[in-house]
PyMOL Python script that loads the backbone (N, CA, C, O; Angstrom):
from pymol import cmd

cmd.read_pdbstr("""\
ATOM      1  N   UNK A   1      12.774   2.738   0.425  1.00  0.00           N
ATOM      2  CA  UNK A   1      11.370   2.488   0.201  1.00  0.00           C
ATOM      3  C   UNK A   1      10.709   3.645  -0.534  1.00  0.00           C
ATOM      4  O   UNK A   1       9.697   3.500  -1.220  1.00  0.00           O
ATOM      5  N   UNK A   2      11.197   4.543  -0.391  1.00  0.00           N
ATOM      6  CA  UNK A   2      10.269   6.007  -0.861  1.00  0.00           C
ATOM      7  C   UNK A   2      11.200   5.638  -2.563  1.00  0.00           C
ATOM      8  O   UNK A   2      10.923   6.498  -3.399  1.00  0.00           O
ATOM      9  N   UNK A   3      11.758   5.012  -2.860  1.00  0.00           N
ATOM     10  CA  UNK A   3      12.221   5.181  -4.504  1.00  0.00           C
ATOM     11  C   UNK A   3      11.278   4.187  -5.119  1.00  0.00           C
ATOM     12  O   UNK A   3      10.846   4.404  -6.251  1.00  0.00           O
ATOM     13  N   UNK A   4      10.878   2.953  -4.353  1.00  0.00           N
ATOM     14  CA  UNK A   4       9.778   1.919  -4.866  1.00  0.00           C
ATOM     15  C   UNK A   4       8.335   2.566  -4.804  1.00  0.00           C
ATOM     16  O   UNK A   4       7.538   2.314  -5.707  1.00  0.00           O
ATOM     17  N   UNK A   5       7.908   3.583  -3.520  1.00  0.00           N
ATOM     18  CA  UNK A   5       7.071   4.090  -3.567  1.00  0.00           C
ATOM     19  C   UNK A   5       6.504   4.532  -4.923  1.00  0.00           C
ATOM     20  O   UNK A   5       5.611   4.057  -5.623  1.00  0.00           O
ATOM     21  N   UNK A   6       7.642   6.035  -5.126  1.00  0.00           N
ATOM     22  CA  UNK A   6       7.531   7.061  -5.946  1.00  0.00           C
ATOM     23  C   UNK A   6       7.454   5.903  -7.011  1.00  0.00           C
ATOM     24  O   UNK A   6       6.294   5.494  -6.962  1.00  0.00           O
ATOM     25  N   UNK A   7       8.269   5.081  -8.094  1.00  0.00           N
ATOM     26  CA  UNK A   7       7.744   4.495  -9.059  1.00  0.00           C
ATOM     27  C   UNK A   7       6.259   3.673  -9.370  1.00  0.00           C
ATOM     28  O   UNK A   7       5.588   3.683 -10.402  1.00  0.00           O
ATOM     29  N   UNK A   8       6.034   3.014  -8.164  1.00  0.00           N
ATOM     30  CA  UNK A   8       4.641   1.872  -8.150  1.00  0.00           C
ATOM     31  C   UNK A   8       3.647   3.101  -8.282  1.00  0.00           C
ATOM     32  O   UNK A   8       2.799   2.875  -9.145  1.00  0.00           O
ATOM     33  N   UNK A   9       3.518   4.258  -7.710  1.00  0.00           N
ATOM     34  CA  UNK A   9       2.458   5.046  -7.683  1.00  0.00           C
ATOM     35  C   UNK A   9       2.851   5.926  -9.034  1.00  0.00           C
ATOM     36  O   UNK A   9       1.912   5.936  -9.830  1.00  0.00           O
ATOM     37  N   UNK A  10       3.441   6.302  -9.262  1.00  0.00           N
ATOM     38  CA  UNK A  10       4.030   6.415 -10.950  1.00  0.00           C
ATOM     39  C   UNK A  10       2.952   5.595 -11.849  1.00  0.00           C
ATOM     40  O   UNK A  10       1.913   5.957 -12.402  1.00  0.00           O
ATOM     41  N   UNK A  11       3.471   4.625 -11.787  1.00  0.00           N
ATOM     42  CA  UNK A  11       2.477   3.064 -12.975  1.00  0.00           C
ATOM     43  C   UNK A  11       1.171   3.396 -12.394  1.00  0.00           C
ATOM     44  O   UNK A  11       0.317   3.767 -13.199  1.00  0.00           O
ATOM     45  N   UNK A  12       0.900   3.345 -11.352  1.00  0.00           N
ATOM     46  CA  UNK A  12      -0.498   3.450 -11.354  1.00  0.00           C
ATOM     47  C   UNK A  12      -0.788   4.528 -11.355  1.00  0.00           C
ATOM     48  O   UNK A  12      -1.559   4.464 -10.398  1.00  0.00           O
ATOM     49  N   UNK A  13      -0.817   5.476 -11.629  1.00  0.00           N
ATOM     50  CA  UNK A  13      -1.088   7.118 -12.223  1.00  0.00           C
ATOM     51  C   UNK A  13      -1.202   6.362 -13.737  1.00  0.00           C
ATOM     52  O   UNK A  13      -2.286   6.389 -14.319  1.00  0.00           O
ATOM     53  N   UNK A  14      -0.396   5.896 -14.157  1.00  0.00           N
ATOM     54  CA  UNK A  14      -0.513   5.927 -15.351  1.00  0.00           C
ATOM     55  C   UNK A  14      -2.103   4.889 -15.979  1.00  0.00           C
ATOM     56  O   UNK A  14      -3.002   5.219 -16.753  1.00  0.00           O
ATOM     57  N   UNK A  15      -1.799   3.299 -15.041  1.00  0.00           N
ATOM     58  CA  UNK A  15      -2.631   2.981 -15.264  1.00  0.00           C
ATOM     59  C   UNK A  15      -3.840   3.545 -15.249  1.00  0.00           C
ATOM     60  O   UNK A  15      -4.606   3.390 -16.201  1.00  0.00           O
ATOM     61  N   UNK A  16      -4.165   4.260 -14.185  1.00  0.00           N
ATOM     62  CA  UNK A  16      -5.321   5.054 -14.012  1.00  0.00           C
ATOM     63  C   UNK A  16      -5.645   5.864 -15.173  1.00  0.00           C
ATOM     64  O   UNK A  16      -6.722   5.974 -15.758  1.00  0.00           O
ATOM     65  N   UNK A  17      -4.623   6.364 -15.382  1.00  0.00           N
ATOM     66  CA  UNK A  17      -4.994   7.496 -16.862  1.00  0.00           C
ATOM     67  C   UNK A  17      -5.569   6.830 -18.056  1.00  0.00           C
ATOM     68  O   UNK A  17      -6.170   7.423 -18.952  1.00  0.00           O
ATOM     69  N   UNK A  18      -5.251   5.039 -17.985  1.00  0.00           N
ATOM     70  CA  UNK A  18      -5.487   4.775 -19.452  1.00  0.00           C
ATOM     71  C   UNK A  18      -6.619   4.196 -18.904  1.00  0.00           C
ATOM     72  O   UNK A  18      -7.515   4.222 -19.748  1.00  0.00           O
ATOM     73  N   UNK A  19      -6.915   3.777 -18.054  1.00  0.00           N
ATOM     74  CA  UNK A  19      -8.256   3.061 -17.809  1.00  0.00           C
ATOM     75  C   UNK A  19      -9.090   4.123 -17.715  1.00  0.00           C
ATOM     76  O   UNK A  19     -10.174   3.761 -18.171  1.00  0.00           O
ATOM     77  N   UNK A  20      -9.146   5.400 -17.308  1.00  0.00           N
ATOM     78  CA  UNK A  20      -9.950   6.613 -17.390  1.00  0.00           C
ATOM     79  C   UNK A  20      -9.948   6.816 -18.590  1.00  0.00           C
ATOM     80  O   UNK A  20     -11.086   6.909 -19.052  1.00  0.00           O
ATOM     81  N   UNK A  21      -8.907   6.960 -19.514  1.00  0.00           N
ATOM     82  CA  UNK A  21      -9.486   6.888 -20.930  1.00  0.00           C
ATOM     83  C   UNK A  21     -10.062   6.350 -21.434  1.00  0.00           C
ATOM     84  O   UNK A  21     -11.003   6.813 -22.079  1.00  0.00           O
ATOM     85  N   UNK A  22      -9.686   4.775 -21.360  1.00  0.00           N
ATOM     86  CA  UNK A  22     -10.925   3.717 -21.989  1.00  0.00           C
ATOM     87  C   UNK A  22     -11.753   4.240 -21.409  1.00  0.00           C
ATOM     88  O   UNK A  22     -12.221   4.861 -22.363  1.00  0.00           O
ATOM     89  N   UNK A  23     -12.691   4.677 -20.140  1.00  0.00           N
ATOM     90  CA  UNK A  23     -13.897   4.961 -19.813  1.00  0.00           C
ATOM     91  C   UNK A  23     -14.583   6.374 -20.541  1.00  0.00           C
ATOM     92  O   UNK A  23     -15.699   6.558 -21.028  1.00  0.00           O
ATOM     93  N   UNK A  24     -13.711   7.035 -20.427  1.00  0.00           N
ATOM     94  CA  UNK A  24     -14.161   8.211 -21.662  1.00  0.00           C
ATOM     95  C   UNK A  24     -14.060   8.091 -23.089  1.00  0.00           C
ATOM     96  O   UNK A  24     -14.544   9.053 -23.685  1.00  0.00           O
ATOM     97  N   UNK A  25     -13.370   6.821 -24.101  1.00  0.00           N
ATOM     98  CA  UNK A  25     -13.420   7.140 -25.034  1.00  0.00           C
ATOM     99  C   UNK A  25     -14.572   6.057 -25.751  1.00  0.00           C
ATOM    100  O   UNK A  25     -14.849   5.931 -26.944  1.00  0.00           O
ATOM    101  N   UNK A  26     -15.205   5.227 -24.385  1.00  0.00           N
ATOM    102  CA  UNK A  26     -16.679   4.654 -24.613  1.00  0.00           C
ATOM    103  C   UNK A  26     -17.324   5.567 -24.071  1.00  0.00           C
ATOM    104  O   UNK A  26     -18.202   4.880 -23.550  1.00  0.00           O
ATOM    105  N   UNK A  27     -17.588   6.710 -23.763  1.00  0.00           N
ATOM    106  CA  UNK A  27     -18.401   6.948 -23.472  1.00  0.00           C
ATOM    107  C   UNK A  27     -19.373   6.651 -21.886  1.00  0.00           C
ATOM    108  O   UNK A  27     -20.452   7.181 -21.623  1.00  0.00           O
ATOM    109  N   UNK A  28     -18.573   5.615 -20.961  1.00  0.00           N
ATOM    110  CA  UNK A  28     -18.906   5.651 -19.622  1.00  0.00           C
ATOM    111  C   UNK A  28     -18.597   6.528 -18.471  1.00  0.00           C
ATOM    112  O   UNK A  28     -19.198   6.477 -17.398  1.00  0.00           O
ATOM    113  N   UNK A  29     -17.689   7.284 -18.735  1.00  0.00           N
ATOM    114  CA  UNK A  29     -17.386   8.601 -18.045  1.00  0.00           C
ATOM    115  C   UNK A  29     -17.280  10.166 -18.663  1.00  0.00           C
ATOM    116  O   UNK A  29     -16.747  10.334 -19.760  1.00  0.00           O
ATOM    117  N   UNK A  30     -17.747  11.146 -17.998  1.00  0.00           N
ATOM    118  CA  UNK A  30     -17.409  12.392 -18.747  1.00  0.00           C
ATOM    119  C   UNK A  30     -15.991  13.139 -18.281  1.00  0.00           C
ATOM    120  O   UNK A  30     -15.529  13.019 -17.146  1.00  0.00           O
ATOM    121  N   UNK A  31     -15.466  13.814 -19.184  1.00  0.00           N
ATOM    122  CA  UNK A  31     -14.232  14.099 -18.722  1.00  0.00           C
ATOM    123  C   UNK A  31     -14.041  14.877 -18.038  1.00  0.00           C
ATOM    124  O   UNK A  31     -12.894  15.310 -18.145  1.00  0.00           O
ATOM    125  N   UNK A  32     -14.837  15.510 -17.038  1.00  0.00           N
ATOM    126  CA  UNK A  32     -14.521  15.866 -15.814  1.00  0.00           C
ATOM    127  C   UNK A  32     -14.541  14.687 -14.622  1.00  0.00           C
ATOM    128  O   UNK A  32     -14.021  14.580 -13.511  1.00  0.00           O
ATOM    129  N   UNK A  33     -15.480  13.805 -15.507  1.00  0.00           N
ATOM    130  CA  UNK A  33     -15.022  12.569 -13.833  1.00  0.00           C
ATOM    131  C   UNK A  33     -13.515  11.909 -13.785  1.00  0.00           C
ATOM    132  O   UNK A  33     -13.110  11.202 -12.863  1.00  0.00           O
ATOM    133  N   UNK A  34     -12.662  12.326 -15.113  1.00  0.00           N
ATOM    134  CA  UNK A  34     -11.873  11.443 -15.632  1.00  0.00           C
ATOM    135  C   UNK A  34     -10.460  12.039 -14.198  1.00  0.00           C
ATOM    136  O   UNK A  34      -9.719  11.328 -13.520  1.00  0.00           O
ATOM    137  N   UNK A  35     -10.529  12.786 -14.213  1.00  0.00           N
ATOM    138  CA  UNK A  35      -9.704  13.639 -13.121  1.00  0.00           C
ATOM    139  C   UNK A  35     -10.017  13.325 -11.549  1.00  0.00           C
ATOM    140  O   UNK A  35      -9.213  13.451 -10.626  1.00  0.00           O
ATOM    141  N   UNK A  36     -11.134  12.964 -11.475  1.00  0.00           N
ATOM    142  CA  UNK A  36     -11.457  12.494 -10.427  1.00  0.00           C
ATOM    143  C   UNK A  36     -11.394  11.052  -9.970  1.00  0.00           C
ATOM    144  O   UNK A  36     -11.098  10.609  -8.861  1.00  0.00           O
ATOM    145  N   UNK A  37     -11.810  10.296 -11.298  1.00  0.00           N
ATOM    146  CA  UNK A  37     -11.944   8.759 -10.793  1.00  0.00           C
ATOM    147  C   UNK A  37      -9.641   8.634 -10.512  1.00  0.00           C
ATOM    148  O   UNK A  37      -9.177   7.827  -9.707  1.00  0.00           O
ATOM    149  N   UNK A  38      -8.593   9.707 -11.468  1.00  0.00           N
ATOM    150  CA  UNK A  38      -7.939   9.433 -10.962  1.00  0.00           C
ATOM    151  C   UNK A  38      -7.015   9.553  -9.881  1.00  0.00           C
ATOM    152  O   UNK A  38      -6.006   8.941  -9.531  1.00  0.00           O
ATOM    153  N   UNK A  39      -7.869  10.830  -9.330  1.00  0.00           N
ATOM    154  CA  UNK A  39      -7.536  11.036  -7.994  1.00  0.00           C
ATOM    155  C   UNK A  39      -8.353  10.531  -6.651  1.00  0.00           C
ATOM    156  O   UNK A  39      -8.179  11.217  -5.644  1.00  0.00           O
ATOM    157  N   UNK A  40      -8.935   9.775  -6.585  1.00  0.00           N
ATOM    158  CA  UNK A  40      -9.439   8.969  -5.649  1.00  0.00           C
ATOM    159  C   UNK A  40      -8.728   7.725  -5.893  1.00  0.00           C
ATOM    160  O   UNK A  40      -8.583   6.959  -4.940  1.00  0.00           O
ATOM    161  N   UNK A  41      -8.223   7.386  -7.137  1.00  0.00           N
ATOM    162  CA  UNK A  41      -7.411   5.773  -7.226  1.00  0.00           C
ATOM    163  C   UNK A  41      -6.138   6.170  -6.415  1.00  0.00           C
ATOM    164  O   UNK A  41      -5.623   5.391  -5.613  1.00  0.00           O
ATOM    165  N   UNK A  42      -5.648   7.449  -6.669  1.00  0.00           N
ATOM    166  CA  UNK A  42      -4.343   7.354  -6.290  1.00  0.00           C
ATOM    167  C   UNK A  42      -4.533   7.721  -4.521  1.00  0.00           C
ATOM    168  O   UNK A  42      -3.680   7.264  -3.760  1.00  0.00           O
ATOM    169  N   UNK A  43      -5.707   8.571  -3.945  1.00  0.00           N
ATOM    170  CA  UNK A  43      -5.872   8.439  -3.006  1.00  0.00           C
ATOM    171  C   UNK A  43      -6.042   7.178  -2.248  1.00  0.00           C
ATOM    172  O   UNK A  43      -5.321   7.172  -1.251  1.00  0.00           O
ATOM    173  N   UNK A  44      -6.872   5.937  -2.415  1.00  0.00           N
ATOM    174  CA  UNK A  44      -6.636   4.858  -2.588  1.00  0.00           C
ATOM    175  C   UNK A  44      -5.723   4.150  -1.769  1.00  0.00           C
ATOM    176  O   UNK A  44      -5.663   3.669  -0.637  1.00  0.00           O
ATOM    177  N   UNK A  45      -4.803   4.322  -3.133  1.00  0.00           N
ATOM    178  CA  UNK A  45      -3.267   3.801  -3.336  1.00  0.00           C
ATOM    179  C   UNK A  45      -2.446   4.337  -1.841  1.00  0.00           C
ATOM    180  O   UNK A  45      -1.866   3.728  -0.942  1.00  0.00           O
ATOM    181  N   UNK A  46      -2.657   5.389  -2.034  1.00  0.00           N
ATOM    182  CA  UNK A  46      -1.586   6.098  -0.786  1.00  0.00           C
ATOM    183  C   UNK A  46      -2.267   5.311   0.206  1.00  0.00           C
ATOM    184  O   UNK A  46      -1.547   4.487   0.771  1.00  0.00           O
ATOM    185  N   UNK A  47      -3.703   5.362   0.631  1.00  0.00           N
ATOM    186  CA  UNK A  47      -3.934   4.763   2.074  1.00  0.00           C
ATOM    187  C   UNK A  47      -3.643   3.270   2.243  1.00  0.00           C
ATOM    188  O   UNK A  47      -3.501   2.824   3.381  1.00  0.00           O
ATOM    189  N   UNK A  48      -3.543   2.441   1.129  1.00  0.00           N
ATOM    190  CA  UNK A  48      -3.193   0.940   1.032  1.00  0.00           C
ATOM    191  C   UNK A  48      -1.753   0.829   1.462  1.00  0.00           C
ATOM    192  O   UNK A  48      -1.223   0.006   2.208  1.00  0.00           O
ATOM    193  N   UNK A  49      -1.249   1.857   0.810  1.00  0.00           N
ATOM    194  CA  UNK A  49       0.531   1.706   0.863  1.00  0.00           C
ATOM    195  C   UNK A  49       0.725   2.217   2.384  1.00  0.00           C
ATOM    196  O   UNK A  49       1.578   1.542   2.961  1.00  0.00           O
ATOM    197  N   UNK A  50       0.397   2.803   2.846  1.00  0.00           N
ATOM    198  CA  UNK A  50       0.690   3.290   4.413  1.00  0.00           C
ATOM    199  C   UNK A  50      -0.123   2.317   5.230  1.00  0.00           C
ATOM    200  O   UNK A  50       0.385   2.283   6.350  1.00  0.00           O
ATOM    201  N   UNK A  51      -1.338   1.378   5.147  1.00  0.00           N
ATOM    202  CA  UNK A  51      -1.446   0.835   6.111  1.00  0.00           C
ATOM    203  C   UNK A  51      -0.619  -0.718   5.611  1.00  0.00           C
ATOM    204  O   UNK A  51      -0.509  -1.647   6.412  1.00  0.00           O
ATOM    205  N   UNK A  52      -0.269  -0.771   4.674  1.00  0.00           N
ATOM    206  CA  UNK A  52       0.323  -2.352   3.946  1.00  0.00           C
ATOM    207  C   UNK A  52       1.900  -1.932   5.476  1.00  0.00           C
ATOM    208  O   UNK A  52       2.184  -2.526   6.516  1.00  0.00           O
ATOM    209  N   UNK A  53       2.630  -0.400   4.653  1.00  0.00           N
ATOM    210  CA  UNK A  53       3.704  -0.567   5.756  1.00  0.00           C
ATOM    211  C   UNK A  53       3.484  -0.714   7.444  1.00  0.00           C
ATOM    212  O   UNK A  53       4.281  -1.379   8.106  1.00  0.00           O
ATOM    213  N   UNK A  54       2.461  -0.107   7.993  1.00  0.00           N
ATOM    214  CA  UNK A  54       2.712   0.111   8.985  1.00  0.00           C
ATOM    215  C   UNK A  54       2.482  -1.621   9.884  1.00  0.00           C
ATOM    216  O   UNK A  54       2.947  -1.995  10.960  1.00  0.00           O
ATOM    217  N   UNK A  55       1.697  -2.260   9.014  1.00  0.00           N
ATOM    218  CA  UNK A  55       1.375  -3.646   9.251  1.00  0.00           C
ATOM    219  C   UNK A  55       3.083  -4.611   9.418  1.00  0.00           C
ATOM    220  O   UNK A  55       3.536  -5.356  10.287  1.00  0.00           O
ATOM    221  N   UNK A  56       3.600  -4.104   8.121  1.00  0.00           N
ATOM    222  CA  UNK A  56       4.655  -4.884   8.119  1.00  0.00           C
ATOM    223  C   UNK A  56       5.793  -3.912   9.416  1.00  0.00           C
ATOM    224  O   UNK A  56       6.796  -4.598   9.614  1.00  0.00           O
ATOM    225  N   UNK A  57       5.819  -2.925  10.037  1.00  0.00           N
ATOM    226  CA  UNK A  57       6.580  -1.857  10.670  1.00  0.00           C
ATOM    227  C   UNK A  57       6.171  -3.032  12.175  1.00  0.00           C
ATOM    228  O   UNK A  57       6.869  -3.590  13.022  1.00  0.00           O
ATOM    229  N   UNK A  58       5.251  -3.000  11.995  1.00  0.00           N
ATOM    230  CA  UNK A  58       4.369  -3.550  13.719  1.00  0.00           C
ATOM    231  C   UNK A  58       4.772  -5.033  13.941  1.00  0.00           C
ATOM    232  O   UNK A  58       4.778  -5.504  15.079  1.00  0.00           O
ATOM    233  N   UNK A  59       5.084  -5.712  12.935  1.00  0.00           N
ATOM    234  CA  UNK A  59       5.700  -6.750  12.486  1.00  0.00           C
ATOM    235  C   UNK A  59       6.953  -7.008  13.155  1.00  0.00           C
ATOM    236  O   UNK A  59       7.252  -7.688  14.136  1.00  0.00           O
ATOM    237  N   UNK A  60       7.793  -6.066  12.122  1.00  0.00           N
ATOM    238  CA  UNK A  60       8.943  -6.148  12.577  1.00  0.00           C
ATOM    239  C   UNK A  60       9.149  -6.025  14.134  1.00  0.00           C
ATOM    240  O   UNK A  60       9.525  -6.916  14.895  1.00  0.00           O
ATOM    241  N   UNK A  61       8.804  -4.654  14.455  1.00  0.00           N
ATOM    242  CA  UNK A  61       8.785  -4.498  16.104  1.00  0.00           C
ATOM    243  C   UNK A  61       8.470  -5.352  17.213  1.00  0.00           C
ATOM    244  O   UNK A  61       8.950  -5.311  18.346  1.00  0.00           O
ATOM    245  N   UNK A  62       7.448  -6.272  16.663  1.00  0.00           N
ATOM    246  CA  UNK A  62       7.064  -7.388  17.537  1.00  0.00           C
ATOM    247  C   UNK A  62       8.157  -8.684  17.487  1.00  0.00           C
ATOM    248  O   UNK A  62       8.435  -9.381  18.463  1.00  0.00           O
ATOM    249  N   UNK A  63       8.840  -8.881  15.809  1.00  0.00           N
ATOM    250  CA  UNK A  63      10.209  -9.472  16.099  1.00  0.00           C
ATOM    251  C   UNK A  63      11.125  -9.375  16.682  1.00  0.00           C
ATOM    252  O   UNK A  63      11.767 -10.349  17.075  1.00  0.00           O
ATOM    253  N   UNK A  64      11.458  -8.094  16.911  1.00  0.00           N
ATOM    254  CA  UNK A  64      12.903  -7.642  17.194  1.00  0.00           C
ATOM    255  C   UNK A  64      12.423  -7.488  19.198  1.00  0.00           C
ATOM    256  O   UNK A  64      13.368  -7.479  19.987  1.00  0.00           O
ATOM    257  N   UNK A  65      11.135  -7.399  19.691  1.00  0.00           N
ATOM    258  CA  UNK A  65      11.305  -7.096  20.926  1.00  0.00           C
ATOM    259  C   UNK A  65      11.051  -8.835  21.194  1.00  0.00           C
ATOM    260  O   UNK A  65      11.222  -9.142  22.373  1.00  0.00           O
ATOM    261  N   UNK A  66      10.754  -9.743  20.472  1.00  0.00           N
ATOM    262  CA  UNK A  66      10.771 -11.294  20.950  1.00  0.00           C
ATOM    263  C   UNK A  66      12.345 -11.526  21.427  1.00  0.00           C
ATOM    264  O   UNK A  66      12.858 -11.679  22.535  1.00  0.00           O
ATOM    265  N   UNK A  67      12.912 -11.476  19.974  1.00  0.00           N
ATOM    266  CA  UNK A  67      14.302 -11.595  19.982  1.00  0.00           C
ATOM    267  C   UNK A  67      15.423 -10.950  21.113  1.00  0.00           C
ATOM    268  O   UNK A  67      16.516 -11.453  21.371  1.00  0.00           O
ATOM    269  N   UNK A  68      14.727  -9.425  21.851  1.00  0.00           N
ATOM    270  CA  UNK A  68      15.246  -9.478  22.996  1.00  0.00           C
ATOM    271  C   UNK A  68      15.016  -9.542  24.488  1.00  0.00           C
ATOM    272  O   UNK A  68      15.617  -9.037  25.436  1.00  0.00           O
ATOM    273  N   UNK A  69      13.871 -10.386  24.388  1.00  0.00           N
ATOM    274  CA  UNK A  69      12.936 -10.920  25.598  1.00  0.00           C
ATOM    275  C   UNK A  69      13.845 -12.103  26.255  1.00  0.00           C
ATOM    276  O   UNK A  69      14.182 -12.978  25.458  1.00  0.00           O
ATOM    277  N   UNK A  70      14.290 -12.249  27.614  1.00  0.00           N
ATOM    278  CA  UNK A  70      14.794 -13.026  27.548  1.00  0.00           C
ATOM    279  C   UNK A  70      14.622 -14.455  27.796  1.00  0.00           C
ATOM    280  O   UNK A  70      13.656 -14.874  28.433  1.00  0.00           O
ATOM    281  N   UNK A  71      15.445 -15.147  27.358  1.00  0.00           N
ATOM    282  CA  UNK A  71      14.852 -17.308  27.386  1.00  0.00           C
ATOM    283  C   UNK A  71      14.535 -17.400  28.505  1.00  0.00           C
ATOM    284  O   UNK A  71      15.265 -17.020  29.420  1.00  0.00           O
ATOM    285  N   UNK A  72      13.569 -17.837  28.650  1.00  0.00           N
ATOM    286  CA  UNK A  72      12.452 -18.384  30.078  1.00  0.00           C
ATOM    287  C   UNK A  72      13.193 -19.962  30.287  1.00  0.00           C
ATOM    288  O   UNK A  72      13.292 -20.658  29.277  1.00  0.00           O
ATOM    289  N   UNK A  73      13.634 -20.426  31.426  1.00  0.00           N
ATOM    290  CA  UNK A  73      14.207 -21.689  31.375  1.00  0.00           C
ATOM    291  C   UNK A  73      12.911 -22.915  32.258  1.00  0.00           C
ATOM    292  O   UNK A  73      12.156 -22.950  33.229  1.00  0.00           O
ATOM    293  N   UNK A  74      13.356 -23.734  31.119  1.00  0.00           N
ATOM    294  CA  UNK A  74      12.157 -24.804  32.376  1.00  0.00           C
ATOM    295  C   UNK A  74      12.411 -25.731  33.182  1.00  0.00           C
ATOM    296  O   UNK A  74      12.829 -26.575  32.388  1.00  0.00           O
ATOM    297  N   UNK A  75      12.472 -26.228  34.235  1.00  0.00           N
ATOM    298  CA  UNK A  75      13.418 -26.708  34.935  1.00  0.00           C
ATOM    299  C   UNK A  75      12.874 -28.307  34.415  1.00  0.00           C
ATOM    300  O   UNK A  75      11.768 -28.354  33.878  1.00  0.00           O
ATOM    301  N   UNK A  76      13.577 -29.458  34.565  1.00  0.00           N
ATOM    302  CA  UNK A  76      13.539 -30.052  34.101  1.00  0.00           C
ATOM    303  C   UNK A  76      12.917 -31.118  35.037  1.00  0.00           C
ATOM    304  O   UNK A  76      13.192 -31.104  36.236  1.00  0.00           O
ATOM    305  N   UNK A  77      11.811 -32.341  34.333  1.00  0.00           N
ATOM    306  CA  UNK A  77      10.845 -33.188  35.091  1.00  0.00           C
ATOM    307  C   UNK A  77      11.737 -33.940  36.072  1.00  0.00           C
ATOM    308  O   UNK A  77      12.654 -34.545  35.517  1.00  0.00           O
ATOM    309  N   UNK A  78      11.685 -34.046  37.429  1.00  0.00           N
ATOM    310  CA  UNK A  78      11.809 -35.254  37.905  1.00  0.00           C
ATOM    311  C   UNK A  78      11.466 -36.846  37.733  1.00  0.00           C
ATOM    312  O   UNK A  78      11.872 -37.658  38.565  1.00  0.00           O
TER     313      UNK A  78
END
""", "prot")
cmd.dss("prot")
cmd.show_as("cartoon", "prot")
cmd.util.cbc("prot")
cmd.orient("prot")
């Protein structure tokens, strides 16, 4: 997971850089915000990606302790 990490946050560094450019090379940002708008995206990013896993982590855990809960039997109607 940390090799999918490191690339997806890669692209979006990058994206960020070019969309901060388009905003500076109209003229809607100055280029000191340009450093900033892309470090709050990537800050962002990191907190999405850690709560996206821990969602799917809590997930799993709740599978794997079903799976060794054991079969409740029901006795059968008269």
């Amino acid at each position: 997971m940390n090799l999918l990490k490191s690339i997806l946050l890669g692209y979006l560094r990058h994206a960020l850089t070019v969309a901060a450019g388009y905003l500076l090379a109209h003229g809607l940002i100055q280029q000191a915000d340009q450093q900033v708008l892309i470090s709050a995206g990537l800050a962002l990013a990191g907190i999405a990606w850690s709560t996206v896993n821990k969602l799917i982590h809590d997930n799993e855990l709740r599978l794997a302790r079903a799976e060794q809960a054991p079969a409740t039997q029901i006795a059968p109607a008269k």
